[in-house]
N, C-alpha and C positions, 0 to 999 in steps of 0.2 A: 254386375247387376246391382249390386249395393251401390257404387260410385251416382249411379243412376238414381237409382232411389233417394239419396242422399241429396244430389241437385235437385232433384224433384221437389222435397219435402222443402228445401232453402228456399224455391220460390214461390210455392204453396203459401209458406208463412209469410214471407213478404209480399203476398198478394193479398194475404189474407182469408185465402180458399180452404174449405175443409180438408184433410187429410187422414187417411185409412189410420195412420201411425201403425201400420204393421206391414209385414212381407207378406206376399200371398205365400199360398201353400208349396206353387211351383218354385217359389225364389227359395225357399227355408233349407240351406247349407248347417251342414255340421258346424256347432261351435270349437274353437279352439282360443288357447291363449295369445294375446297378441307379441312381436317379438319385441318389445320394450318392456314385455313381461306387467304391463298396467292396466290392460282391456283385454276384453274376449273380442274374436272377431271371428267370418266367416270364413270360408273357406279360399277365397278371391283377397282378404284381407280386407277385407272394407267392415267397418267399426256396429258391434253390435250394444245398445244400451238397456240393460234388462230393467223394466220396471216388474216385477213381479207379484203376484197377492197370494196369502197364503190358504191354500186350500185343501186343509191338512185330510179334512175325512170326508169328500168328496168321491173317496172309491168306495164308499160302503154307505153312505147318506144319499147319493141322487140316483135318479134313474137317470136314461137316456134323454127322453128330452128335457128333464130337469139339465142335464149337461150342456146340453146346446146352448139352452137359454143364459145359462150360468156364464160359461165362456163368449159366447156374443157378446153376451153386456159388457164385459171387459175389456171385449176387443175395440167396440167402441169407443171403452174410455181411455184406450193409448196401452192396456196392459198389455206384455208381450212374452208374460212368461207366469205359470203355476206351481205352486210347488203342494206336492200332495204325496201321504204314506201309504205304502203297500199295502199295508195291511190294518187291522185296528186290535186294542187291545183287550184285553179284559175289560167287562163294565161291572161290576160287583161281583161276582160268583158265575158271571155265564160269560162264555166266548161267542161274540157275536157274530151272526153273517151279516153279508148286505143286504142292499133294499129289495132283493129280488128274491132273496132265502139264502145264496149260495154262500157255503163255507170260502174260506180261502186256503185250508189246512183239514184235515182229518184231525181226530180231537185224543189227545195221549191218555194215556188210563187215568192220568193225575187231574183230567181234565180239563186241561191246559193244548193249546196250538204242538202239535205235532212239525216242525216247520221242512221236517224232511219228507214229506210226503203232502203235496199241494194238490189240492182235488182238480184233476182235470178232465175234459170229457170231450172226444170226436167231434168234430162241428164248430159252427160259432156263431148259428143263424140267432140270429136274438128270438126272431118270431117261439124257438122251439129251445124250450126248458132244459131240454134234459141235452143240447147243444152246448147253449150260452151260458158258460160257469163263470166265477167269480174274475177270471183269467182275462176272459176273453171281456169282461166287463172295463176293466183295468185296461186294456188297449185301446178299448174304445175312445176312453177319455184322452188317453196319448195322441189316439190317433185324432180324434175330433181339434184338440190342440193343435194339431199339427198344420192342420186341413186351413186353420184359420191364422198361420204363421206364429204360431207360438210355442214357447220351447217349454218343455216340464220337468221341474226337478223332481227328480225321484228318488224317497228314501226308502231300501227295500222295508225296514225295518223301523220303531220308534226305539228312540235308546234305552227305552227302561226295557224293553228284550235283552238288552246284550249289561247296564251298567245297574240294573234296578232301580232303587228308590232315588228320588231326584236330587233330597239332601245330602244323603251319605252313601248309597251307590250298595246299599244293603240287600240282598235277595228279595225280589218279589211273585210273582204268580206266576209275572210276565215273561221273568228272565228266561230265557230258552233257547240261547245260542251260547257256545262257547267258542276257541277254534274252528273244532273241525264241523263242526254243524253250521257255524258264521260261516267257513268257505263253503261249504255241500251247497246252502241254501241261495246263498249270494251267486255262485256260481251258475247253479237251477234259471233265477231271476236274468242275470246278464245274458245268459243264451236264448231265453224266451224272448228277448226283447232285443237283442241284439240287433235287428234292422232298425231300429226306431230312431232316428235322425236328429231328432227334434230334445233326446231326452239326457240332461244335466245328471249327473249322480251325484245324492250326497251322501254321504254314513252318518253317523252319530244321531240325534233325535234327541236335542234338547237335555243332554248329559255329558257331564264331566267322565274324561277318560283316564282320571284318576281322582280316586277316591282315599285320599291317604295311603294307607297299603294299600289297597286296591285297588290294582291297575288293569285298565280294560282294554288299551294301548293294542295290545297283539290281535286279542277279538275284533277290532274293528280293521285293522291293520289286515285281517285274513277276508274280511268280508270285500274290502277293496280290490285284495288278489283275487277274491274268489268273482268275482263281477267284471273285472279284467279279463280272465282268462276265458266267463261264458262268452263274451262277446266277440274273443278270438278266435273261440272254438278247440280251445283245448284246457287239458284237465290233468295239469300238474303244481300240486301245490307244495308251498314253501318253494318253491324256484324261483327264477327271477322274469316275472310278470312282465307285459308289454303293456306300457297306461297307455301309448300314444294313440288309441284308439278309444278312448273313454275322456268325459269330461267329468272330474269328481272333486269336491270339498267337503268340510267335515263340517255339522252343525252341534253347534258347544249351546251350555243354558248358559243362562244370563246371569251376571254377578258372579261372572268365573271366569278362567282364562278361555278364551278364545283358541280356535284351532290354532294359530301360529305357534301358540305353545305346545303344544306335541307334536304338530306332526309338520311344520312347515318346512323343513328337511328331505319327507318323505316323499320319496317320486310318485305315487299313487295320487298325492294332494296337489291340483294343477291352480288353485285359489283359495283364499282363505275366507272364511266365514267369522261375522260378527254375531251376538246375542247381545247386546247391553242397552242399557236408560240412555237416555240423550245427558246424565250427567256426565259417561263415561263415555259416551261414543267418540267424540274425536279424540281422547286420549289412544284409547284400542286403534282407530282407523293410523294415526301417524305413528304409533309403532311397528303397526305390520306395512306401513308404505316405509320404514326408514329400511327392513331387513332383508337380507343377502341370504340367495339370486333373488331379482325381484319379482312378487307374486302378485295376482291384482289382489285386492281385498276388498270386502264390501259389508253393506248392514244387513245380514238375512234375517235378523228377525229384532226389531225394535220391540217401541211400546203401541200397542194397540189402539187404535180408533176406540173411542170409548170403555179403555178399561179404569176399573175403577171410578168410571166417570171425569178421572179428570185429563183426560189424553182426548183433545178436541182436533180439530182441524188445523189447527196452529203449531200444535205439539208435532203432529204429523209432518207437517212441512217441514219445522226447522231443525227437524230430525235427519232427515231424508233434506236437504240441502246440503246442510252441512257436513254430513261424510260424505254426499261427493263432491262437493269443493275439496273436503279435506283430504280427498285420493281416493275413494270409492268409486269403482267401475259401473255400479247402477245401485239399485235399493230396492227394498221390498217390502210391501206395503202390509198391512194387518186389520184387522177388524174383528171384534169381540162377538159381534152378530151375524160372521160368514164364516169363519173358521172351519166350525163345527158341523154348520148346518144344520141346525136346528137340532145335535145328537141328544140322546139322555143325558150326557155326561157335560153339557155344556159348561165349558169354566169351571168345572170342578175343584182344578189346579190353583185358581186366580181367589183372591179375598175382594170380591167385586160387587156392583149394584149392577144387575142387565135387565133387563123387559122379555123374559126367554117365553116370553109370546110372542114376541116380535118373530115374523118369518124371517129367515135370511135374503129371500129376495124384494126385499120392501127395506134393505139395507145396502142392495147396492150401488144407490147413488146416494151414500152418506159422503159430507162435504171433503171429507181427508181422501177418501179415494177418490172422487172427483179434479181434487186439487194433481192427483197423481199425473195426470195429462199432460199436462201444462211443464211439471219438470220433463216429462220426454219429451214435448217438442222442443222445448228450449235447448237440451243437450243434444240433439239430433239437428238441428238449425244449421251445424256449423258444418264446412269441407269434412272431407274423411283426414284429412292429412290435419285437421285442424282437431278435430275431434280427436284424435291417436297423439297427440301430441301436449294435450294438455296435461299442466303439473298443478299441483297446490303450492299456495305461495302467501303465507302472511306477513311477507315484510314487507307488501303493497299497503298496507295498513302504517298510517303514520298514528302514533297515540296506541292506547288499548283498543285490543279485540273485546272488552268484551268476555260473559262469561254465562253461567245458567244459575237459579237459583230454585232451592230446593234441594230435598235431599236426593230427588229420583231427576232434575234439572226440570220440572214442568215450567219455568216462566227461562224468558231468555234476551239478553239483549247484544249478542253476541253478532259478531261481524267472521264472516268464511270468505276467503281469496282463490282463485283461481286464476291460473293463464296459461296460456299459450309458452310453450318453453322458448322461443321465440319473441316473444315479450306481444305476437302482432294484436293480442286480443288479451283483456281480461273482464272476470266477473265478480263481484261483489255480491253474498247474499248478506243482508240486514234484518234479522230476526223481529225488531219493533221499532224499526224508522226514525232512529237517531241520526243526527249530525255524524258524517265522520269525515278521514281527509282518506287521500287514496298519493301514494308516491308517486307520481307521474314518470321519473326518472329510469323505475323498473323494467317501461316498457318502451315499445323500437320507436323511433324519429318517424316523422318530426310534430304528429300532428295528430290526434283521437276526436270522436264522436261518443257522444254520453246520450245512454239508452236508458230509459225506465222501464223494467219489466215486470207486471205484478203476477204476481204467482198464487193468486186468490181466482185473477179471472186468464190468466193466460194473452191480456192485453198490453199494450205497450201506450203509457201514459205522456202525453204532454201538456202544458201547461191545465191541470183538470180536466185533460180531454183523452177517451179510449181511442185507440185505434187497432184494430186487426191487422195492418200492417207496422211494419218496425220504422219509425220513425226518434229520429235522435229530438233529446231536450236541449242539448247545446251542442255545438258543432266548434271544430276547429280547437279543440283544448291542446296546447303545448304538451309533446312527449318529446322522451331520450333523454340523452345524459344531459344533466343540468337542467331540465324541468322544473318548475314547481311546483309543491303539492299544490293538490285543486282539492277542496273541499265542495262538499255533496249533501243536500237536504232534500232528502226522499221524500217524496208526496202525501200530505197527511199531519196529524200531529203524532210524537211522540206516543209509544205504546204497546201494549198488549197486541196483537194481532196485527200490526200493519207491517208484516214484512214486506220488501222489496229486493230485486235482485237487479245490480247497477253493470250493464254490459258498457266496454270501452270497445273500439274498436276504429 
């Protein structure tokens, strides 16, 4: 069914015709890892590329058709995957419900989430209150994703439950799993949901799982057995768990080591997750593509669409090119103005300038998610054998790649390589439309076609003209051994913003 959908989308684009960019609901297979150990793919093997956005309090900010509308718009614009917390945290002194009243916990004398005892109740009809608990709201959303081909990550938990304070992993209000309450609760969660097809697991929530002495390692290590085993249907902990029925990674904060560093070892962890600035992203993405057995890795959670104000549309893009050129399995998207949804707490975390007038849906068709499209059809363009196959490769690069500038990398004029392990296809992203040369030599005989793709509108450029279909700027360029480098002057002058991405093929 993918193989299908795959040729579908290939000639879509080079007709030019609109495209769902998603599975329908009848098509959406279980994910798994691919066996080259670099992609998720379905179930059939045919290549899944998650763009995802983050939509962390979504189960306690919308109602129902606030949900609809939320996840349509997305679907439209190519996204094909959510990621969103079980639960929500403290907001100053009160533990909050959602938008409907309903707890998601019974409340402990301390006045804190009781997390072993989750309020549930007979029914699930929305129409009737005292039916549709906080539970069944939380499915909805899974399931409404689902309905519209999209997969949702799910953290049962945010990590200041299980590691505390963000800095140093210190007790906070929040913290209220250890062990055996990490497995009870995890456990609870994976058997409630255990049909849902569509749903990614991740643990951790934006914390380090080690804190100097303080190691949190095991607690989240029990939360995975314990979400393992609900989804099995059995309830023996500390034994040895069955993951091959779960899709799970760990989500690490940023300006820290990344899951590779704990837990890339761990059978429980089938991918690895990213947290960092685009200074550090592709040093993080090419250590966890160089390590043994190989695991995909990817960016889950970058820099935000207008945090701080200075993370534009640009910033976005050569974030999210760049680690997947550089080995990343897909990327996920962010925005300072959707996250939260409008919550009290907005940005709390962040030392930012927002408009928290601004609603969240009058944000989302800000330009950096918009731009999100245009990378999934491009990665989606290609055969399934073409797509499973592709490697990073900067020694296509004659001269310098290239580097960021800043201390967080906000400006950039960096070049990212990709190919075909095969040599039969490569791609070049170009951060701000410099001159560079490309080794012709790297790739198969005897002969390439040179594509302009601009990743601002999703067109393919010739001589200053768009087209909707893929049309080559020059034809017939010498490859294979003994080639010469061919040098390349992207459309444009020199700069800030004009990235382009150079297709060989």
């Amino acid at each position: 069914m993918m193989k299908s959908f795959l040729l579908c989308l290939v000639l879509l684009v080079m007709l030019g015709l609109p495209d769902s960019g998603k599975l329908g609901a009848d098509d959406f297979a279980s994910l798994r890892v691919s066996e080259n150990g670099r992609f998720l793919v379905q179930e059939d093997g045919s290549g899944f590329f998650p763009v995802a956005d983050t939509a962390w309090a979504i189960g306690w900010q919308l109602k129902r058709d606030q949900v609809e509308r939320y996840l349509q718009r997305r679907k439209d614009q190519n996204f094909n995957t959510i990621a969103l917390i079980a639960f929500p945290g403290v907001e100053g002194n009160v533990v909050i419900p959602n938008v409907y009243g309903d707890h998601a916990f019974k409340i402990s004398g301390s006045g804190a989430w009781d997390p072993l005892q989750p309020i549930t109740t007979p029914g699930k009809n929305p129409e009737d209150s005292a039916q549709y608990d906080y539970w069944d709201h939380l499915e909805y959303i899974i399931d409404t994703a689902e309905s519209k081909g999209m997969a949702a990550i799910l953290l049962p938990a945010w990590g200041v439950c299980v590691a505390g304070d963000w800095a140093n992993g210190k007790a906070t209000r929040d913290l209220i799993f250890d062990e055996t309450s990490g497995y009870q609760y995890s456990h609870w969660i994976g058997e409630r949901f255990k049909n849902k097809k569509n749903i990614i697991w991740m643990i951790g929530g934006d914390r380090s799982a080690v804190y100097g002495e303080k190691d949190y390692r095991k607690v989240f290590g029990a939360m995975a057995e314990g979400i393992a085993d609900g989804v099995n249907g059995i309830n023996q902990p500390n034994q040895e768990a069955d993951y091959s029925t779960t899709l799970m990674s760990y989500h690490p904060r940023k300006w820290q080591p990344n899951s590779s560093e704990w837990f890339h070892n761990e059978p429980w962890l089938d991918f690895n997750s990213m947290q960092d600035q685009p200074s550090d992203q592709i040093t993080a993405t090419e250590l966890d593509y160089k390590l043994l057995p190989a695991k995909p890795t990817w960016l889950f959670e970058g820099g935000y669409e207008f945090r701080r104000n200075i993370y534009k549309d640009w910033q976005i893009r050569f974030q999210s090119y760049q680690t997947v050129f550089a080995g990343g399995f897909g990327v996920t998207y962010g925005s300072m103005n959707i996250y939260h949804f409008n919550s009290a707490v907005a940005a709390s975390d962040e030392s930012i300038t927002l408009d928290k007038s601004r609603k969240w849906e009058a944000s989302l068709d800000e330009p950096g998610a918009m731009d999100m499209q245009h990378l999934f059809r491009l990665m989606t363009s290609m055969s399934n054998e073409q797509f499973l196959d592709r490697i990073p490769d900067q020694s296509l690069i004659e001269g310098s790649t290239g580097g960021m500038e800043g201390s967080e990398g906000i400006r950039s004029n960096r070049l990212q390589a990709t190919r075909g392990s095969k040599g039969d296809y490569a791609m070049v992203y170009n951060a701000n439309g410099r001159n560079f040369s490309v080794r012709m030599d790297r790739l198969s005989a005897p002969e390439m076609n040179a594509f302009w793709f601009n990743p601002r509108t999703g067109k393919w450029q010739v001589e200053d003209q768009d087209h909707t279909d893929r049309q080559p700027f020059k034809k017939s360029i010498p490859s294979g051994p003994a080639a010469p480098v061919q040098e390349f002057d992207p459309p444009g002058a020199e700069g800030d913003g004009n990235d382009w991405v150079l297709l060989l093929n």
